[in-house]
VOBA-729672 format. One line per field, with one value per residue: z, y, x of N, C-alpha, C in turn. Coordinates in steps of 0.1 Angstrom, whole numbers, plus 5000, padded with zeros to 4 digits. Atoms other than C-alpha are relative to their C-alpha. Example, Ala and Ser with C-alpha at 12.3 -4.5 7.8 and 13.67 -1.06 7.14 Angstrom:
BEGIN
n_up = c(5000 | 5000) .
n_north = c(4988 | 4989) .
n_east = c(5009 | 4991) .
ca_up = c(5078 | 5071) .
ca_north = c(4955 | 4989) .
ca_east = c(5123 | 5137) .
c_up = c(5000 | 5008) .
c_north = c(5012 | 5011) .
c_east = c(5009 | 4992) .
END
This chain:
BEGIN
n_up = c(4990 | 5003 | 4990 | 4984 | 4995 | 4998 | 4991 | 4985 | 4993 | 4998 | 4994 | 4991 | 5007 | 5006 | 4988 | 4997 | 5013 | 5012 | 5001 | 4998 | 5015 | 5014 | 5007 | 5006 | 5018 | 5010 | 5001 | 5010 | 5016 | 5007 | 5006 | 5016 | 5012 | 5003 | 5009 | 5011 | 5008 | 5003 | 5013 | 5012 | 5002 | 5006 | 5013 | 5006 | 5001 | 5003 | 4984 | 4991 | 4999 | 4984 | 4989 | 5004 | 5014 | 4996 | 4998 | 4985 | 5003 | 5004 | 4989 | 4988 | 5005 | 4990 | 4983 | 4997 | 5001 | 4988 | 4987 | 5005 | 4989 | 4983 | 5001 | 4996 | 5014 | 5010 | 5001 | 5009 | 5013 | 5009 | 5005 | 5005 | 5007 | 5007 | 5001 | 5008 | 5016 | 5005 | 5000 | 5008 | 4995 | 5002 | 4989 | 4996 | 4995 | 4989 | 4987 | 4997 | 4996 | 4987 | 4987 | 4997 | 4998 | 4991 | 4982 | 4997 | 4998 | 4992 | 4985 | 4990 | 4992 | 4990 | 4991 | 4998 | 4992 | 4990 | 4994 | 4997 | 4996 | 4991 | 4991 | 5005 | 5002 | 4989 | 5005 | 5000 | 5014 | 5011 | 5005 | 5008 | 5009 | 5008 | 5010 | 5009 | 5012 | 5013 | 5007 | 5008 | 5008 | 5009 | 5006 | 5007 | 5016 | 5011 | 5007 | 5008 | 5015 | 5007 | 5004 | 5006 | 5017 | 5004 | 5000 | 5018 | 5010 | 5000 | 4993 | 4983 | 5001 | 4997 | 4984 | 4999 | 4999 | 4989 | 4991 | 5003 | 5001 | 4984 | 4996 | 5003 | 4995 | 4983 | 4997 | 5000 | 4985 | 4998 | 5004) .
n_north = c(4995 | 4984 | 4998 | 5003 | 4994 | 4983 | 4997 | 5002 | 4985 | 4990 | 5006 | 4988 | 4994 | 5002 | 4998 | 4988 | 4987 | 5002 | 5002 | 4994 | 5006 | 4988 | 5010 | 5015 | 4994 | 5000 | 5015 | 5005 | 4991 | 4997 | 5014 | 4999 | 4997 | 5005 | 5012 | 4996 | 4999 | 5017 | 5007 | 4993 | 4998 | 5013 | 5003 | 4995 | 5010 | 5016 | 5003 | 5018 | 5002 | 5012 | 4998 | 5011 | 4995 | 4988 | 4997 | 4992 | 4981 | 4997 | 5003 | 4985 | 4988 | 5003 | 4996 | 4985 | 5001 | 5000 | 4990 | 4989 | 5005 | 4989 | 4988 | 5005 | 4997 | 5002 | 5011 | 5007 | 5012 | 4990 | 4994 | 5010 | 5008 | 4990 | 4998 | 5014 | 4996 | 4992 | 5005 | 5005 | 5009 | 5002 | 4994 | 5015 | 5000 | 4984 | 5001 | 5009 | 4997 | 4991 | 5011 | 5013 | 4989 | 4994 | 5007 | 4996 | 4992 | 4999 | 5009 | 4994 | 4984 | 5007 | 5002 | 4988 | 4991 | 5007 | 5001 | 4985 | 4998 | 5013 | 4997 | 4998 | 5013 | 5014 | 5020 | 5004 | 4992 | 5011 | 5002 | 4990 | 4999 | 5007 | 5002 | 4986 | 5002 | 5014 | 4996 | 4998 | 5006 | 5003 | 4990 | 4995 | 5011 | 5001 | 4984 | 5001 | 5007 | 4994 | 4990 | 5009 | 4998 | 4991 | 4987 | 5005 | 4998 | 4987 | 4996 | 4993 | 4991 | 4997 | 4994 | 4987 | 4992 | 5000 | 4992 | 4982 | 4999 | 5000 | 4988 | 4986 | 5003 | 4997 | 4984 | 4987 | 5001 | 4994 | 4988) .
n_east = c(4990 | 4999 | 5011 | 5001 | 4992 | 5004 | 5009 | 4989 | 4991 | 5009 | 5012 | 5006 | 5002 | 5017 | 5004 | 4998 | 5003 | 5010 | 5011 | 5014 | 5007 | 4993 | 4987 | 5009 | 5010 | 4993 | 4991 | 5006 | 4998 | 4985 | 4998 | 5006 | 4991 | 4990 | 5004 | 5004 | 4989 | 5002 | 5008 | 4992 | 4985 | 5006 | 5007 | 4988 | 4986 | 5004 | 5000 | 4998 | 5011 | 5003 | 4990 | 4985 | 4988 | 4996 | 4985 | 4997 | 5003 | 5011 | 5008 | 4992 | 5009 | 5011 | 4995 | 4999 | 5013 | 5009 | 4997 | 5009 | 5013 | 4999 | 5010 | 5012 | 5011 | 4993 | 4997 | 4992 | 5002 | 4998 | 4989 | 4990 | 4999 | 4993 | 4986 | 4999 | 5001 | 4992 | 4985 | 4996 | 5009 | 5016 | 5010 | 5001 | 4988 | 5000 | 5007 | 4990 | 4993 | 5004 | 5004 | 4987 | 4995 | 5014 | 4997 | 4988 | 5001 | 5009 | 4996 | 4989 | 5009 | 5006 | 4992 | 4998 | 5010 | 5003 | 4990 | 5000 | 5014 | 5001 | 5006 | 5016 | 5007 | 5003 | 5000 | 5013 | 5005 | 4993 | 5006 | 5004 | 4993 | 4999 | 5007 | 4995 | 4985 | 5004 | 5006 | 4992 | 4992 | 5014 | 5009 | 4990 | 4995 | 5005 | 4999 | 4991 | 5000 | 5009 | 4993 | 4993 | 5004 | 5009 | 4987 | 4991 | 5008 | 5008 | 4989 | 4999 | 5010 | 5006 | 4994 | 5000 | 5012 | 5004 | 4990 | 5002 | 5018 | 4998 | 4991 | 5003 | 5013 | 4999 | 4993 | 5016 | 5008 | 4995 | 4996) .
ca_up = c(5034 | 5022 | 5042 | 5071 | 5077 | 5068 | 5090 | 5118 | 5118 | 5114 | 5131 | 5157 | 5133 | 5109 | 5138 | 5149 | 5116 | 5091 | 5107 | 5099 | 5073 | 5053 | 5052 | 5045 | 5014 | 5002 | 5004 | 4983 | 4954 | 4951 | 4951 | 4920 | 4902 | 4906 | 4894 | 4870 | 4855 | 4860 | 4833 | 4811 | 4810 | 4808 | 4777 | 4764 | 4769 | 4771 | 4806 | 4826 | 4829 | 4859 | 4889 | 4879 | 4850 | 4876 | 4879 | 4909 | 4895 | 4890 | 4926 | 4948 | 4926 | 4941 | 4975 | 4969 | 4960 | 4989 | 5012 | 4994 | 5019 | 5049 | 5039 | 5055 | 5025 | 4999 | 5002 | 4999 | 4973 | 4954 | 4952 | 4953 | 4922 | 4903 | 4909 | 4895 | 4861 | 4859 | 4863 | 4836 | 4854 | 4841 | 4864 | 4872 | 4878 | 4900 | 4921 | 4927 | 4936 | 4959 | 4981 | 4983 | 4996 | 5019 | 5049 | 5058 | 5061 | 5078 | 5102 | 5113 | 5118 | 5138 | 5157 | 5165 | 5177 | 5198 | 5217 | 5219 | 5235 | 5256 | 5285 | 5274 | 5271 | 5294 | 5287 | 5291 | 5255 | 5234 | 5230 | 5208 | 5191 | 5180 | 5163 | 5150 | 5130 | 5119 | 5104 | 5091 | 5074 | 5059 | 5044 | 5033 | 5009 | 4993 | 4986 | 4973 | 4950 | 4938 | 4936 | 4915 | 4886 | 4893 | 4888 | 4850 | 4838 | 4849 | 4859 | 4881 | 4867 | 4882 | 4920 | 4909 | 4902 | 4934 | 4954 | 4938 | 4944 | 4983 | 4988 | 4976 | 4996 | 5029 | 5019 | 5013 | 5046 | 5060 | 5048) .
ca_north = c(4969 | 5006 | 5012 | 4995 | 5010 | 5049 | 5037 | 5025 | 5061 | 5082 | 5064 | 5097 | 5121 | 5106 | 5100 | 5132 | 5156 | 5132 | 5123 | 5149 | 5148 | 5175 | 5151 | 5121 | 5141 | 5150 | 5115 | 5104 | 5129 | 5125 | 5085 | 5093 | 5111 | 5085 | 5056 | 5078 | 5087 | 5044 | 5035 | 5065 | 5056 | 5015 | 5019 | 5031 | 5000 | 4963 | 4949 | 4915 | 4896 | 4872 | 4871 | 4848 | 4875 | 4904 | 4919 | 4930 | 4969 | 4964 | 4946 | 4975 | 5003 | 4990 | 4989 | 5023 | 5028 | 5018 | 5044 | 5067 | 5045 | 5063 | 5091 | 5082 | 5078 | 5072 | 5035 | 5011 | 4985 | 5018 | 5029 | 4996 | 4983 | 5019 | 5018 | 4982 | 4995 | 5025 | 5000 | 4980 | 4955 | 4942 | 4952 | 4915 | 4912 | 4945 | 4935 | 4899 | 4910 | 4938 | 4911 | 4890 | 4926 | 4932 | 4905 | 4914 | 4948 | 4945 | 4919 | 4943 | 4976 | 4944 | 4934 | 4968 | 4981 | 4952 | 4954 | 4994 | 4988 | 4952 | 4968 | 4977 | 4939 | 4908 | 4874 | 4882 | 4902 | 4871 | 4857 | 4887 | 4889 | 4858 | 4855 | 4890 | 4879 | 4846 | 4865 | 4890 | 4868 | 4850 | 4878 | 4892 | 4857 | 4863 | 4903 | 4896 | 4869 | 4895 | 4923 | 4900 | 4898 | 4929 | 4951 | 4930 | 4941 | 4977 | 4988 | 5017 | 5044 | 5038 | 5037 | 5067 | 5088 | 5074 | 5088 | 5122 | 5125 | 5112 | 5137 | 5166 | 5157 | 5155 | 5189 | 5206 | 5194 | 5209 | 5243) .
ca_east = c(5135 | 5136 | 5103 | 5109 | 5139 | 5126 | 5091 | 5114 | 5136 | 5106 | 5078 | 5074 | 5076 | 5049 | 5032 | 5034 | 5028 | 5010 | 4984 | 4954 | 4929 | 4944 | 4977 | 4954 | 4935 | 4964 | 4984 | 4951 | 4955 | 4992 | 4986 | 4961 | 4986 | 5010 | 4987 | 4972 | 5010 | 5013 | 4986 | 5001 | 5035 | 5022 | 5008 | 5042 | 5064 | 5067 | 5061 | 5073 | 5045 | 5053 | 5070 | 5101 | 5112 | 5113 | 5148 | 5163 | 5164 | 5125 | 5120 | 5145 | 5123 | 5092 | 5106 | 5117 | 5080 | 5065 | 5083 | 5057 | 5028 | 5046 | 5026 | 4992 | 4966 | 4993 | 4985 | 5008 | 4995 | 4989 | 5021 | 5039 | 5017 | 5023 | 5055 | 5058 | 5043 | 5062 | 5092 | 5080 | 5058 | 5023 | 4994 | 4991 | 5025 | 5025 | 5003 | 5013 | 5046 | 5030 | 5015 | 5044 | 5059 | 5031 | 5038 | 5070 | 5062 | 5027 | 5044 | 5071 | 5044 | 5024 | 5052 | 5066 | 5028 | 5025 | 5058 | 5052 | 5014 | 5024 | 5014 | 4978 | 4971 | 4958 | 4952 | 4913 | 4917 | 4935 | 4906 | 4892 | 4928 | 4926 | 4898 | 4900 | 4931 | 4917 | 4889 | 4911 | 4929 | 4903 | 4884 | 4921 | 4926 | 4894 | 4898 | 4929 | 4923 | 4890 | 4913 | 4940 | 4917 | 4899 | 4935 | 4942 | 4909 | 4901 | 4939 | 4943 | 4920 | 4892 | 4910 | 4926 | 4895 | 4882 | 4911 | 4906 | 4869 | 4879 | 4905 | 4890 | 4854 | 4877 | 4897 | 4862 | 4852 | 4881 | 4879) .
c_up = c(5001 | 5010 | 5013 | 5006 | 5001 | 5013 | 5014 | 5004 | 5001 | 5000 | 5008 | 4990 | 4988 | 5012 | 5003 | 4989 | 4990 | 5000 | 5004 | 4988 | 4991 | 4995 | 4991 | 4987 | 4993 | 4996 | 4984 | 4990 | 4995 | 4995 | 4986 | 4993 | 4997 | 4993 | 4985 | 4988 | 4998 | 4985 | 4988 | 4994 | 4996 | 4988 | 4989 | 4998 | 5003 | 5015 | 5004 | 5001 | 5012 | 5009 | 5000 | 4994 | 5010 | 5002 | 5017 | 5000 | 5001 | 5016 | 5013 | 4992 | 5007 | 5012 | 5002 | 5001 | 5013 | 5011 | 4995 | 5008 | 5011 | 5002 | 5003 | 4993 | 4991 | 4997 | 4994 | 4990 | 4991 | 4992 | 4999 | 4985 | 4986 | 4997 | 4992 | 4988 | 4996 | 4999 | 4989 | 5001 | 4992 | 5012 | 5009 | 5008 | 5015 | 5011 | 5011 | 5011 | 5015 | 5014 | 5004 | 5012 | 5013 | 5012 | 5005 | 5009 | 5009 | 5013 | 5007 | 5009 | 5013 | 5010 | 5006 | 5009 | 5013 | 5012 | 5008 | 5014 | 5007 | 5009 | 5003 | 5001 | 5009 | 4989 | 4999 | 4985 | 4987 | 4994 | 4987 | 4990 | 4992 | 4987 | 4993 | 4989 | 4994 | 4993 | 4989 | 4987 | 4988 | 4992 | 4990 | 4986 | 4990 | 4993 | 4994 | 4989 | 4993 | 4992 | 4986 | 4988 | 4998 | 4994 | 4984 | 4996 | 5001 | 5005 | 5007 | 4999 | 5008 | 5015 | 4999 | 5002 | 5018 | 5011 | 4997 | 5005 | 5021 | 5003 | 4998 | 5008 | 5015 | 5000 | 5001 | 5011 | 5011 | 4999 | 5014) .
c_north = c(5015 | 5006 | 4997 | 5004 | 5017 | 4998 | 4996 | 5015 | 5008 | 5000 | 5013 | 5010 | 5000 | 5003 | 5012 | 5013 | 4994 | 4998 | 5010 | 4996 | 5004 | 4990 | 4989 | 5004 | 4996 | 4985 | 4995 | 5005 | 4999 | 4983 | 5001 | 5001 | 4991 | 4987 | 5004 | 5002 | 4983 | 4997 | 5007 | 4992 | 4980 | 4998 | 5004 | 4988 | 4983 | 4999 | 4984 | 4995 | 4987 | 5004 | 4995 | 5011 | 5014 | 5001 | 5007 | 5015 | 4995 | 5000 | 5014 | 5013 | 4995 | 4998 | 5015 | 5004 | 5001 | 5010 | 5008 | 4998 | 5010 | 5010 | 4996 | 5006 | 4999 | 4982 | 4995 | 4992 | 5012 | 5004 | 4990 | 4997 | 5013 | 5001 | 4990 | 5001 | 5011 | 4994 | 4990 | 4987 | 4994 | 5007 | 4986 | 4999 | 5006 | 4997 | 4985 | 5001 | 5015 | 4997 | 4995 | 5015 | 4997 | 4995 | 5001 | 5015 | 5002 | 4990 | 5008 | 5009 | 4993 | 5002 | 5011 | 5006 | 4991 | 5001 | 5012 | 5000 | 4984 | 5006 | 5004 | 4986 | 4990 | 4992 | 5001 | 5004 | 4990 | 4992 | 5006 | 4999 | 4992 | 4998 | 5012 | 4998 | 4989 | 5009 | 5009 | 4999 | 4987 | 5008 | 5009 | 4990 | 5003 | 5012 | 4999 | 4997 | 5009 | 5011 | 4996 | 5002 | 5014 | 5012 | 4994 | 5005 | 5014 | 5009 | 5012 | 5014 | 5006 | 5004 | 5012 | 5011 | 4995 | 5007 | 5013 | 5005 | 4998 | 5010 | 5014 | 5004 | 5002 | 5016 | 5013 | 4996 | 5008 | 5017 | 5005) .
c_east = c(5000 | 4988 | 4997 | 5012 | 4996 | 4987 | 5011 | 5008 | 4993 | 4984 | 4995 | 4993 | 4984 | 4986 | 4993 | 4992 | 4993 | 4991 | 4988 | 4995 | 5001 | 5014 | 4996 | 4998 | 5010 | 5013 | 4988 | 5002 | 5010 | 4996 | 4990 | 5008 | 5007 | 4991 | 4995 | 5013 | 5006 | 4994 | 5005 | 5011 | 5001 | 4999 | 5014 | 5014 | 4998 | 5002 | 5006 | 4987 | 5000 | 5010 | 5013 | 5003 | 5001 | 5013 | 5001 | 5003 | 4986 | 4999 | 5004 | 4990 | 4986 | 5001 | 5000 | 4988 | 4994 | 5006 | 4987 | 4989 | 5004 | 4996 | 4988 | 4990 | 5008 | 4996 | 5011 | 5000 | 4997 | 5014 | 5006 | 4994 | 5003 | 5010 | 5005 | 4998 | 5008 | 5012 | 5000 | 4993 | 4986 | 4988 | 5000 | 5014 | 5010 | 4994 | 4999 | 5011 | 4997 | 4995 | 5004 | 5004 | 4989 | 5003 | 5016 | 4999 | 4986 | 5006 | 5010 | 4988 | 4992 | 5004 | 5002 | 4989 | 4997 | 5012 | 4997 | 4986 | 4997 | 4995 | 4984 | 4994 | 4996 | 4995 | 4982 | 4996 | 5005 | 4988 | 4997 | 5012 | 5001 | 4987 | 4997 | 5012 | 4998 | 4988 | 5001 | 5008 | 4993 | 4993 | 5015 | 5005 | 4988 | 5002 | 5013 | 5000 | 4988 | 5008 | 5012 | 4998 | 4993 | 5014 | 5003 | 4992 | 4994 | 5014 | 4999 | 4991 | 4992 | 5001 | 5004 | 4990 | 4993 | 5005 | 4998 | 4989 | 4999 | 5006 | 4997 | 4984 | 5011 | 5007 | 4989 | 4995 | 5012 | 4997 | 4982) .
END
């Protein structure tokens, strides 16, 4: 809720001011730091390890979390599953819970872009939508379930470093 009510009040705004590739970079480097301060701060405490034992302080702190996506290049499954471990989460756990999270909030931005851009549409382009979103959505169950096990056994490191290494390759192209 926390995200879809800040993307709802300051949809123009982002809009408007975050999206260059200097905002983008830097969205990636901050979400590093924050996964990278994740696996730190992980290794420090005892975690939940399923989705039943999460608390309702852990699940509202990962909401909170994800407002951090509204920054374009922060990702959200970044920051929700970071946030989830710095709250005490498993990685497993984190990320689970980050997916559950996910359609709610991708169905509003859906809904929302579709309402905004009804008039762009005909009946000769449904075709295309649909099967664009069944394939979508097919290719999204298996990258999940790859992702699922790939996030218990290599946790967020190695994304991090990749975010850093992107972000600093688009700010040098910049300059």
């Amino acid at each position: 809720m926390p995200a879809a009510v800040l993307g709802f009040l300051f949809e123009d705004y982002i809009d408007e001011y975050l999206f260059s590739v200097r905002t983008v970079a830097i969205g990636l480097i901050a979400g590093a730091v924050l996964m990278l301060a994740a696996d730190w701060i992980n290794k420090r405490k005892e975690t939940t390890d399923t989705l039943d034992r999460i608390s309702y302080k852990q699940a509202i702190g990962v909401g909170l979390f994800q407002c951090l996506a509204l920054w374009p290049g922060f990702s959200r499954s970044g920051s929700t599953i970071s946030g989830g471990v710095i709250l005490g989460l498993n990685h497993r756990a984190a990320a689970d819970f980050t997916f559950i999270m996910a359609m709610p909030i991708m169905m509003g931005a859906s809904t929302l872009s579709l309402v905004k851009h009804w008039d762009s549409l005909s009946s000769d382009l449904m075709p295309f939508f649909i099967v664009g979103f069944i394939c979508a959505f097919v290719v999204a169950l298996f990258v999940v379930r790859f992702f699922l096990r790939l996030i218990n056994k290599i946790k967020l490191v190695p994304f991090a470093i990749y975010r850093i290494i992107l972000g600093v390759i688009l700010l040098l192209f910049m300059m």
